[in-house]
Residue, then its C-alpha position, 0 to 999 in steps of 0.5 A: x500500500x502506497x499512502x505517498x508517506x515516508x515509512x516512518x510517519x505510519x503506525x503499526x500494531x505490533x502482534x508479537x508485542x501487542x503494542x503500537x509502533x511507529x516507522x520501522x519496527x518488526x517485520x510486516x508479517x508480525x504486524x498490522x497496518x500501516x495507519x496514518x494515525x496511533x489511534x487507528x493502531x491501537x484499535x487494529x484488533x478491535x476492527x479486525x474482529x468487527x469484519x470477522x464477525x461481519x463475514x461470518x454473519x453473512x456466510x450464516 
């Protein structure tokens, strides 16, 4: 994903660490993101779950 930002500017949710980061940090695949803002990070897990449920109502 091409946000036109400098990877340091991003924030990330850190699955190992269960904490939020910004710029360069662990590698992708132990992350989610990137965000523009720490706020959007912190609620990654939250959002994630939402969708998940969101699908798994509609294959019901």
């Amino acid at each position: 994903m091409d946000l036109g930002l400098d990877g340091n500017d991003l924030w990330w949710y850190n699955l190992r660490t269960q904490k939020v980061e910004q710029g360069q940090g662990d590698p992708n695949s132990e992350r989610m993101g990137p965000y523009l803002t720490r706020a959007e990070a912190e609620t990654a897990l939250e959002r994630a779950q939402a969708r998940t449920e969101a699908w798994d109502a509609e294959d019901d």
